[in-house]
C-alpha positions in Angstrom: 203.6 160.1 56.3 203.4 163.5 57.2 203.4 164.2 60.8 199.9 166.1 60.7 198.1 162.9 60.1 200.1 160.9 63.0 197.4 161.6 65.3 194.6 160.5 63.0 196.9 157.4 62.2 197.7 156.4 66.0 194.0 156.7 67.1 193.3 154.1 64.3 196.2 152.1 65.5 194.7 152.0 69.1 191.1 151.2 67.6 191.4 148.8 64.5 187.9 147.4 64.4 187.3 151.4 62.7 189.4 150.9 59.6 186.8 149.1 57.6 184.9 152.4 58.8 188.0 154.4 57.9 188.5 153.6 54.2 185.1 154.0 53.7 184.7 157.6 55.1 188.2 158.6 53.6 187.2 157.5 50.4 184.0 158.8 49.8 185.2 162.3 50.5 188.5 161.8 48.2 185.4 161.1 45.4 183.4 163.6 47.0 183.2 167.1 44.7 185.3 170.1 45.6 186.2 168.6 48.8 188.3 165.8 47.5 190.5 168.6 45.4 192.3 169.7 49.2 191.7 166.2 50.9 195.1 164.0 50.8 192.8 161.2 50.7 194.8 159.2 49.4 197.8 159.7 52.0 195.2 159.1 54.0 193.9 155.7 52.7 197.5 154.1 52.2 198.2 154.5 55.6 195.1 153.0 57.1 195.3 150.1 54.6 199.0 149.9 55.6 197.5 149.4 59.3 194.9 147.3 57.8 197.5 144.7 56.3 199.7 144.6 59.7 196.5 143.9 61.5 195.6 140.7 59.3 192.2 142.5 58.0 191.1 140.8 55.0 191.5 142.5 51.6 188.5 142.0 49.7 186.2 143.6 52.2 188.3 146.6 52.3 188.2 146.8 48.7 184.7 146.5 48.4 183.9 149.0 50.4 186.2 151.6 49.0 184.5 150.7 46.0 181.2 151.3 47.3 182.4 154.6 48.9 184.2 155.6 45.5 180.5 154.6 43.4 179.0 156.8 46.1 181.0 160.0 46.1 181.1 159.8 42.0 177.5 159.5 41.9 176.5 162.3 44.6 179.2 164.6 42.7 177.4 163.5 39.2 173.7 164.4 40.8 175.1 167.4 42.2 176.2 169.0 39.0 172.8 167.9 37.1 171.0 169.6 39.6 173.1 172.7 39.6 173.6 172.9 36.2 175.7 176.5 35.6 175.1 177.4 39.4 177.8 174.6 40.1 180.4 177.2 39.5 179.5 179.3 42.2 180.6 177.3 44.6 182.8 178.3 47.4 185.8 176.5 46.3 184.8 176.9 42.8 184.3 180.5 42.8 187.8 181.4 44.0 189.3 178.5 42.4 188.0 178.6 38.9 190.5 177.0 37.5 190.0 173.7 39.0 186.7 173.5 36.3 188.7 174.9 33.3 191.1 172.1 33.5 188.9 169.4 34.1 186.5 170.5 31.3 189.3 170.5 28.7 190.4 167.0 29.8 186.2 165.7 29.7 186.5 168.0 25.8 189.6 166.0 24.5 188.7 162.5 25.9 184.9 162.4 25.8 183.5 160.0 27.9 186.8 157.9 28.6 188.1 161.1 30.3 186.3 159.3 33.6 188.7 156.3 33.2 191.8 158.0 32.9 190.8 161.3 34.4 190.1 159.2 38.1 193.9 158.7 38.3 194.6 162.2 38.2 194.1 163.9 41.4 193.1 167.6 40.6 190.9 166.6 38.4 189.5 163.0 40.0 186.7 164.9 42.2 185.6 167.4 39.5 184.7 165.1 36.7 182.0 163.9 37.8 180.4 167.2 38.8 181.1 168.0 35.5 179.5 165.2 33.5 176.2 166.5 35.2 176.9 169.7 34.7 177.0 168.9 30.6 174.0 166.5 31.2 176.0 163.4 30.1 173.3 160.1 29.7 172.8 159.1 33.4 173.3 155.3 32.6 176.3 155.6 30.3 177.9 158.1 33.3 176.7 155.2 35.8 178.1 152.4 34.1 181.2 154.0 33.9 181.6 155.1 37.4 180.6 151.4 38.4 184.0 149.7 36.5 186.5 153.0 37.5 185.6 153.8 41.1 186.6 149.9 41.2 189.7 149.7 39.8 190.5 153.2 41.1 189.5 152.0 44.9 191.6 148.4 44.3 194.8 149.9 43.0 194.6 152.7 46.0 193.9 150.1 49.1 195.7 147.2 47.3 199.5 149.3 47.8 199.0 149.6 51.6 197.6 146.6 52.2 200.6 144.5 50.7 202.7 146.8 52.3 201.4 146.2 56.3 201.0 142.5 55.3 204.6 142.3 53.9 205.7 144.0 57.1 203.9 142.4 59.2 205.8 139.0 58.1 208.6 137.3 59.0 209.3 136.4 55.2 209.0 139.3 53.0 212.1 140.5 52.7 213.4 138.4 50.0 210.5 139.6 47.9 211.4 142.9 47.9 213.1 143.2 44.9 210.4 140.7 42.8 208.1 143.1 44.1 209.3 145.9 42.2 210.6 144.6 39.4 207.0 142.9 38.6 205.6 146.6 39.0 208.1 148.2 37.1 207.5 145.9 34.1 203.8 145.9 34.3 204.0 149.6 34.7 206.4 150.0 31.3 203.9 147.3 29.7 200.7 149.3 30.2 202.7 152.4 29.4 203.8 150.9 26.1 200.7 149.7 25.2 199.0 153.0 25.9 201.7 155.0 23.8 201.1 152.3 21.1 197.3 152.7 21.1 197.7 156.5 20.4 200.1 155.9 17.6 199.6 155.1 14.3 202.5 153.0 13.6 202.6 150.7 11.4 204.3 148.3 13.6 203.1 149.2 17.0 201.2 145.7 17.1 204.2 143.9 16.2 206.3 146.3 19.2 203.3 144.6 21.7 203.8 141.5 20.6 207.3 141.1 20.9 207.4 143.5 24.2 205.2 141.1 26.2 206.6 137.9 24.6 210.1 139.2 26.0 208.3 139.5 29.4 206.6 136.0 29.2 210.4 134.2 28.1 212.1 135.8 31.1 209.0 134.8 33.5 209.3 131.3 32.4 212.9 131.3 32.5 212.6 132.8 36.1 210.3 130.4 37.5 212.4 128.5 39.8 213.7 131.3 41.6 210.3 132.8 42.0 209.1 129.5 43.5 209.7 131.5 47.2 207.7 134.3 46.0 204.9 132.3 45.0 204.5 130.3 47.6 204.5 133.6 50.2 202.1 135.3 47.9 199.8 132.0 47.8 199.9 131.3 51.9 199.0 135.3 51.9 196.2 134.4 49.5 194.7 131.3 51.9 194.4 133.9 54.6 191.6 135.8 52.9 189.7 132.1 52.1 186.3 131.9 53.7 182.9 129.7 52.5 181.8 132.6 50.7 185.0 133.8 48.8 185.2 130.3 47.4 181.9 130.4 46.3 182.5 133.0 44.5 186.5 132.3 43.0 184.6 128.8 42.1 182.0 130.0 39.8 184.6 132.5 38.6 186.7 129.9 37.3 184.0 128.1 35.6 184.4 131.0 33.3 187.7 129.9 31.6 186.9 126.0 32.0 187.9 124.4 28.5 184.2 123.0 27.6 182.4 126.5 28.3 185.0 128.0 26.1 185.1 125.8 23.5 181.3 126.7 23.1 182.0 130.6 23.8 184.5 130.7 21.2 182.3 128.5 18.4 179.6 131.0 19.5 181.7 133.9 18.9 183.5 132.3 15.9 179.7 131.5 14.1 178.3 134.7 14.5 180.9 136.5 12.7 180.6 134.1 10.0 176.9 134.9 10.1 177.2 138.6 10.2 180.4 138.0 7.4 182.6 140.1 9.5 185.6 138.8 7.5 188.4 140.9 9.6 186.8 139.9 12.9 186.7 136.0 12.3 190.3 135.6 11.1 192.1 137.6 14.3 189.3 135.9 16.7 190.5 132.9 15.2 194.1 133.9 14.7 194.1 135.4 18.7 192.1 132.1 20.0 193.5 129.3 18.5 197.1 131.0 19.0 196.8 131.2 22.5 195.2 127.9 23.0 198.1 126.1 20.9 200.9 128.0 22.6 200.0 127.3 26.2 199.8 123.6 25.4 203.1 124.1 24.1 205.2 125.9 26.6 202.9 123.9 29.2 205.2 120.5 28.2 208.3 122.8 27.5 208.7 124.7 31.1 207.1 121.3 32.9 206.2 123.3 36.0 204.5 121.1 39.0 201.7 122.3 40.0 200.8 123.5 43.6 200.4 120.1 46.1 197.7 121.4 48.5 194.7 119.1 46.8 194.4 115.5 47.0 194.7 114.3 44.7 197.0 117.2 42.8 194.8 118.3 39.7 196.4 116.5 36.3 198.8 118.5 34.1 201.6 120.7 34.5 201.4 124.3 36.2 202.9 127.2 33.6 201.2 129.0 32.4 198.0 128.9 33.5 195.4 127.5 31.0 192.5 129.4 32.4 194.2 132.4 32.6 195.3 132.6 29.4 191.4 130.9 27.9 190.0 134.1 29.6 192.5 136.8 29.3 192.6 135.6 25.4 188.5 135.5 24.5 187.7 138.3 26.7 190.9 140.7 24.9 189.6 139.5 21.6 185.7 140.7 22.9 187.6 144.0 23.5 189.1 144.5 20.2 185.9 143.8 17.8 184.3 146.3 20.4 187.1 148.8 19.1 186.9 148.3 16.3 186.0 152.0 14.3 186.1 153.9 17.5 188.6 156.3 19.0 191.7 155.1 20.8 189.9 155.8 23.9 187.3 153.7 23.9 189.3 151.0 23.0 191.1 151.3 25.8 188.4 151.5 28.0 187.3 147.9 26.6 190.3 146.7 27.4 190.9 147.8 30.8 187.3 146.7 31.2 188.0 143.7 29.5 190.7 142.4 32.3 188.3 143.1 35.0 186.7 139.6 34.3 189.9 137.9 33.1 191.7 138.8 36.3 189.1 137.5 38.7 189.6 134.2 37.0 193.0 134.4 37.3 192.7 135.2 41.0 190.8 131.9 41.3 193.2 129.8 40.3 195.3 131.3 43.0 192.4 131.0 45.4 191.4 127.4 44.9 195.3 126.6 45.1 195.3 125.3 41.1 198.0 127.3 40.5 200.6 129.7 41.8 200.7 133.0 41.1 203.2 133.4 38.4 201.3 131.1 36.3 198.1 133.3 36.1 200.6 136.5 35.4 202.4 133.9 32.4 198.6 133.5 31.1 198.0 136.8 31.1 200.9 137.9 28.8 200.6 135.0 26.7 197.4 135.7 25.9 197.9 139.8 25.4 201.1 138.2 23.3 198.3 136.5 21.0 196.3 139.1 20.7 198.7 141.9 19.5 200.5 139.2 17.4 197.4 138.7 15.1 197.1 142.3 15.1 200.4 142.5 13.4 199.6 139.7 11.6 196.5 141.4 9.9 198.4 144.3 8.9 200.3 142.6 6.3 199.5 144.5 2.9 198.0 141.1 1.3 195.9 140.1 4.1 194.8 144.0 4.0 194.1 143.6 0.5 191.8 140.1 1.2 189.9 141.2 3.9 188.7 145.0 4.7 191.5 147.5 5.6 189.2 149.4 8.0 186.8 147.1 9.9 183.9 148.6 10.9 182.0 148.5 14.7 180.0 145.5 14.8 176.4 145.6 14.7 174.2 146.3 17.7 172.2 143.1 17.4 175.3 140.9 17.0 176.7 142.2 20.5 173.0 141.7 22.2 172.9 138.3 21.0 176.1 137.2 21.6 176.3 138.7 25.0 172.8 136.8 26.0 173.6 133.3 24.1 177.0 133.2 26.2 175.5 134.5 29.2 173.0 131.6 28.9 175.4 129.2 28.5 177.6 130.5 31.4 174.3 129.8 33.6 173.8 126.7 31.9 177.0 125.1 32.5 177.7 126.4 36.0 174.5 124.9 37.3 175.5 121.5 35.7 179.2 121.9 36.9 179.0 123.2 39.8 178.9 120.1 42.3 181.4 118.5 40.6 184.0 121.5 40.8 183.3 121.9 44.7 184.2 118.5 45.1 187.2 118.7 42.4 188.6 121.7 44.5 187.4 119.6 47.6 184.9 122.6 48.7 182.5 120.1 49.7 
């Protein structure tokens, strides 16, 4: 940390109850227009998360309200630019720093619209985009949507590193966990690389490549488990830090989500209506993706014969790796992602995707939560079910399937996606209020 914000960083030290305050204020002028291009906001917010962690400050609430902040300076910077129109680039900084637009216009003119997705991770660009979608008069609700799913991910992934980081250092035990640490970032990191090189590609094998690369990840997770046990345990006493009455509310419906009677119904749902609408190509990889997942787990379940975590009384039945609700959601809601895909560029289908494990990852975080599982398993669900996905991918590519069903499928219809989305919302509803009483007490909430 650079020496010029030591002050800033001390005076936060001596006064903790401001760092909820901090993040907030940091971020929203990181996301702010022009004046997050020289901020070193993100310097900045590592640091007071870092103090965050070490002072046992809860993570969701920061993250919540960096993503609040993040919404906030997007959307000001998004106004701005409608208003301004051309007049934008007069601007102080703008006017002596023309450059700044120039480059974030030719990302937002290769990448469209998913330029806001990948384009947030890029500093010099990160405040300008917005400004510039107004500028161009992009739809105000497509731009808002947007902005609602990246200023979350973009605020969790920048409190999330600092926050770890205080809370591992502010432990007696994390030490050890150093090294899983990185080596679970560095193989997550080379996954989602892959998988984005693969997306841009058109080789013929690149969904075979993701299938195999994430099944070689899965084998050496569930080959590793018992010297992760440690790990998991640290990572899941960290987790029951952060519980309060209204965090398991919320992990409990969550979970709900992925329970094996609503998804039975979600996927018949899912599986009918492409039968209906005859989308040939659809129903065989939904199918293919579903029912290879489901299988699997049940399989390596008996195989790897983890125990499960002993916080509940009674334990909940079954065996612990991988996680069945983990890979029920990560496996329907990647499959929703795909036949959204389906016809568009590469990068809106990755903007499904990435949208797609927004969902699928808060279930896994209640299983964590509600102490069903250890962490490890949700992660083992999570690749199994990407595994699944990319192997009936492959599997779909195979000249004589290609010749049976259509070699190009085409985007689904609007009114499939509108009643498919309402039916399984209604069901979601349906079920959670019937379920509900008996899960609190299952997960003894009560």
């Amino acid at each position: 940390m650079p020496d010029f914000f030591a002050p800033l960083l001390d005076w936060f030290t001596a006064h903790p109850q401001w760092l909820s305050a901090g993040v907030f204020l940091i971020t929203l002028i990181e996301c702010t227009a022009l004046v997050g291009v020289i901020w070193p906001g993100v310097i900045l917010l590592f640091g007071v998360a870092l103090l965050a962690g070490q002072s046992d400050m809860a993570l969701w609430p920061l993250a919540l309200l960096a993503w609040l902040a993040a919404f906030a300076g997007n959307s000001g910077s998004f106004l701005l630019g409608a208003r301004l129109q051309n007049g934008a680039r007069t601007l102080p900084l703008l006017r002596t720093h023309p450059q700044w637009l120039v480059r974030a216009e030719l990302h937002l003119e290769r990448y469209g619209a998913a330029s806001l997705l990948g384009g947030h991770f890029i500093g010099p660009v990160r405040p300008l985009l917005p400004l510039l979608a107004g500028m161009l008069n992009m739809p105000r609700r497509r731009f808002m949507a947007i902005n609602l799913a990246v200023s979350g991910l973009w605020s969790f992934s920048a409190v999330l590193p600092g926050w770890l980081t205080g809370s591992a250092l502010a432990g007696t035990t994390a030490d050890p966990f150093k090294l899983h640490i990185i080596l679970f970032a560095v193989a997550l990191l080379a996954l989602a690389s892959c998988a984005l090189w693969l997306g841009r590609t058109a080789h013929p094998q690149r969904h075979l490549l993701l299938a195999l690369l994430s099944s070689l990840m899965l084998l050496a997770l569930l080959g590793s488990w018992h010297g992760l046990q440690p790990f998991d345990l640290y990572l899941q006493q960290l987790g029951q830090l952060e519980r309060s009455p209204t965090l398991d509310s919320v992990m409990l419906v969550a979970t709900q989500l992925a329970d094996i009677k609503l998804q039975i119904l979600l996927n018949g749902l899912l599986c009918a209506l492409l039968l209906l609408y005859r989308a040939r190509w659809a129903l065989v990889f939904s199918v293919l993706s579903l029912m290879g997942a489901t299988l699997l787990n049940a399989l390596l379940k008996l195989l790897v014969a983890r125990p499960r975590p002993q916080l509940l009384n009674p334990p909940l039945d079954g065996y612990s790796m991988p996680s069945g609700h983990s890979v029920r959601s990560f496996a329907f809601f990647l499959v929703l992602a795909v036949l959204l895909g389906m016809g568009r560029r590469w990068q809106w289908r990755w903007i499904y995707v990435v949208l797609a494990c927004l969902p699928a990852s808060l279930v896994a975080l209640s299983r964590v939560q509600l102490t069903a599982h250890w962490p490890t398993d949700t992660l083992a669900g999570a690749l199994l079910a990407m595994a699944s996905c990319a192997a009936a991918l492959a599997v779909l590519e195979h000249p004589l399937l290609k010749a049976r069903l259509q070699p190009s499928p085409a985007p689904l219809p609007p009114r499939f996606w509108l009643l498919q989305s309402s039916t399984s919302l209604l069901f979601f509803i349906l079920f959670v209020c019937g379920s509900l009483a008996t899960a609190a007490a299952k997960y003894q909430l009560t």
